[in-house]
Z-matrix of the N, CA and C atoms (Angstrom, degrees):
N
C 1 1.446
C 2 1.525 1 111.70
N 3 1.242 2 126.51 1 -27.63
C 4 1.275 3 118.81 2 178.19
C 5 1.651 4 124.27 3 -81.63
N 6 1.641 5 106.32 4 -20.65
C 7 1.509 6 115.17 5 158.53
C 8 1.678 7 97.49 6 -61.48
N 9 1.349 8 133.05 7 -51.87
C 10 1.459 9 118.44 8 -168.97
C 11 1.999 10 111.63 9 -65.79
N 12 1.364 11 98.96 10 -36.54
C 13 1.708 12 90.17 11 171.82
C 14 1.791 13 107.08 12 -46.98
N 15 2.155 14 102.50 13 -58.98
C 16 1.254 15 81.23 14 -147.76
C 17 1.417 16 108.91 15 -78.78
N 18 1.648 17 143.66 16 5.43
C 19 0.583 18 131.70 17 154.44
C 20 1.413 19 130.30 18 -59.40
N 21 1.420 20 119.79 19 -28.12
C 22 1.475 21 129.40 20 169.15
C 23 1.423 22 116.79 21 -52.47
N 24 1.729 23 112.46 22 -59.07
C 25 1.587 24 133.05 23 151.08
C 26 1.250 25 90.28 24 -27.41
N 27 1.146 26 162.75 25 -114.03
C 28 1.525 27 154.27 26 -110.30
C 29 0.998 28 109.48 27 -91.15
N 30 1.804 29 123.02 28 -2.12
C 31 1.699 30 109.99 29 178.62
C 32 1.502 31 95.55 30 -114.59
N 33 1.304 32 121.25 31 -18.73
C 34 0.916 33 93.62 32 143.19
C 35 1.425 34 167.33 33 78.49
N 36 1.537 35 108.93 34 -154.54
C 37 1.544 36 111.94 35 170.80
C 38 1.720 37 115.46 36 -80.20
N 39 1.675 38 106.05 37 -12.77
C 40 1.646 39 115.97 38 164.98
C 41 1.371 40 93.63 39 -57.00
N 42 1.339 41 137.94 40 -101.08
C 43 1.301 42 139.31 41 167.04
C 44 1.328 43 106.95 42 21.36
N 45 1.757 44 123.16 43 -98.58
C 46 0.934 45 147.02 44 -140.58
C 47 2.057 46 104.23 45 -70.08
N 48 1.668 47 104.44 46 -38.16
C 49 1.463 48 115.30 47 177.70
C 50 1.780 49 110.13 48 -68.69
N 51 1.243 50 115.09 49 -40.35
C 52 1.840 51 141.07 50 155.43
C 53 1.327 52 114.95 51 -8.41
N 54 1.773 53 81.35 52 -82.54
C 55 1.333 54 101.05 53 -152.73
C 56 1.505 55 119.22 54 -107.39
N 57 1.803 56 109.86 55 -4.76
C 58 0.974 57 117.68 56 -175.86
C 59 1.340 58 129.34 57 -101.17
N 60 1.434 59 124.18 58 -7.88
C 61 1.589 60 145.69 59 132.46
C 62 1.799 61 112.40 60 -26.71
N 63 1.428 62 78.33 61 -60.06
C 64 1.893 63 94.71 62 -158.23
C 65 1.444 64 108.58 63 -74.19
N 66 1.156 65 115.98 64 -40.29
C 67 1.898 66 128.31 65 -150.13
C 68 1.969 67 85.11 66 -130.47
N 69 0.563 68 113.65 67 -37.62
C 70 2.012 69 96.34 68 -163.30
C 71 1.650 70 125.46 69 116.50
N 72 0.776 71 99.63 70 143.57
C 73 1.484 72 98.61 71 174.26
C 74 1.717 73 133.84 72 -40.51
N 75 1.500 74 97.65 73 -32.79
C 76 1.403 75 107.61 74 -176.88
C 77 1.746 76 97.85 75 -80.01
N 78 1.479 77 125.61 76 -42.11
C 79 0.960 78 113.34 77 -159.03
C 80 1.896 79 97.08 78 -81.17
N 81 1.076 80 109.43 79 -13.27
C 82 1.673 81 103.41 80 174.87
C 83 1.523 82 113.40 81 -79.31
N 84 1.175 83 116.73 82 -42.47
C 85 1.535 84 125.53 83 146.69
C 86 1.869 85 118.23 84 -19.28
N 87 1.521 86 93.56 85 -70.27
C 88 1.304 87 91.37 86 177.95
C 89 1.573 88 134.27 87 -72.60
N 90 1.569 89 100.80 88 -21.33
C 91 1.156 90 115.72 89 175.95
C 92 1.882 91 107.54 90 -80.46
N 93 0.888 92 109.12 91 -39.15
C 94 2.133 93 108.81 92 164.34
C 95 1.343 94 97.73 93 -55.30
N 96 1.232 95 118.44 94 -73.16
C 97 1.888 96 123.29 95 -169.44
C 98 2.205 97 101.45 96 -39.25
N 99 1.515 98 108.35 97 -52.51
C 100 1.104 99 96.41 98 -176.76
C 101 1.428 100 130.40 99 -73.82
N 102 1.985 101 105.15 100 -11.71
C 103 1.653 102 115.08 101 173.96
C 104 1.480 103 98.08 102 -75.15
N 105 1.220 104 131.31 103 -43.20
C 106 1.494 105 119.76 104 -170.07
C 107 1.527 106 108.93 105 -65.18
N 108 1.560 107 115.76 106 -17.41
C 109 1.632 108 111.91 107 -171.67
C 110 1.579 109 102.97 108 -78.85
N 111 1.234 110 79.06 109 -42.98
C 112 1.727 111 86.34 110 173.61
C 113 1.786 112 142.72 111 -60.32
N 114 1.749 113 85.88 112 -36.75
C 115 1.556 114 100.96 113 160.51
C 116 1.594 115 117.60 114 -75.90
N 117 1.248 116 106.86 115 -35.49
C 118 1.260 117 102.22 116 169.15
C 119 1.680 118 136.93 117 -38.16
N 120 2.199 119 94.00 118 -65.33
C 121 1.094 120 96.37 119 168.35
C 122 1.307 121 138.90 120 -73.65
N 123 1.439 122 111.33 121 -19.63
C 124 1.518 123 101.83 122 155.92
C 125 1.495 124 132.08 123 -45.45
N 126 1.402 125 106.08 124 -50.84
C 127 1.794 126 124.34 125 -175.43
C 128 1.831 127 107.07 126 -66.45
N 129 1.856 128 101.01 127 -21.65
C 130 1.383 129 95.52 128 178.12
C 131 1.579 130 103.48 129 -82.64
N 132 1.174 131 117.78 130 -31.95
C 133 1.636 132 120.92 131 -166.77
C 134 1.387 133 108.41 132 -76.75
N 135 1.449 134 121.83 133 -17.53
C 136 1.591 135 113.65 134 -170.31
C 137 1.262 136 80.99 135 -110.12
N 138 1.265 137 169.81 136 6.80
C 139 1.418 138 167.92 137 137.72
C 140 1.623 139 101.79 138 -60.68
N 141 1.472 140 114.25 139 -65.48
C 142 1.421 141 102.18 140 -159.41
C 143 2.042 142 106.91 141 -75.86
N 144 1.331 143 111.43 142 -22.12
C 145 1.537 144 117.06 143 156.42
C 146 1.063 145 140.57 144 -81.55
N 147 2.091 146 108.10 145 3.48
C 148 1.332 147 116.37 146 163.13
C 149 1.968 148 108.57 147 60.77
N 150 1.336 149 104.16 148 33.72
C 151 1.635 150 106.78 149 -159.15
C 152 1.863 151 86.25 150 -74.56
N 153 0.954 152 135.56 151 178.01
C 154 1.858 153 167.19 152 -173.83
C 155 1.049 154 125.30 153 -147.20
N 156 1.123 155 117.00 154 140.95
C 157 1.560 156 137.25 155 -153.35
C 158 1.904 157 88.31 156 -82.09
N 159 1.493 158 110.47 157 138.42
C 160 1.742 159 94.07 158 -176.23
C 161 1.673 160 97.12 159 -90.41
């Protein structure tokens, strides 16, 4: 889980420079809040299925 933070940390200010011009702050907000849900559950699903690099 802490490779998925710091990978989140590095996406980031992409995110926030993106989406926060175009759409606003709140919606860059929500759009970070929804990349971390997302990084999350990936990192939870290849953890809890023990998946391997092929």
């Amino acid at each position: 889980m802490a490779l998925t933070l710091g990978v989140w940390l590095c996406a980031l200010p992409f995110v926030l420079l993106l989406i926060g011009p175009l759409f606003g702050v709140k919606a860059a907000a929500l759009a970070a809040g929804g990349l971390l849900v997302a990084v999350a559950a990936i990192c939870w699903y290849v953890c809890a299925f023990e998946l391997e690099a092929p």
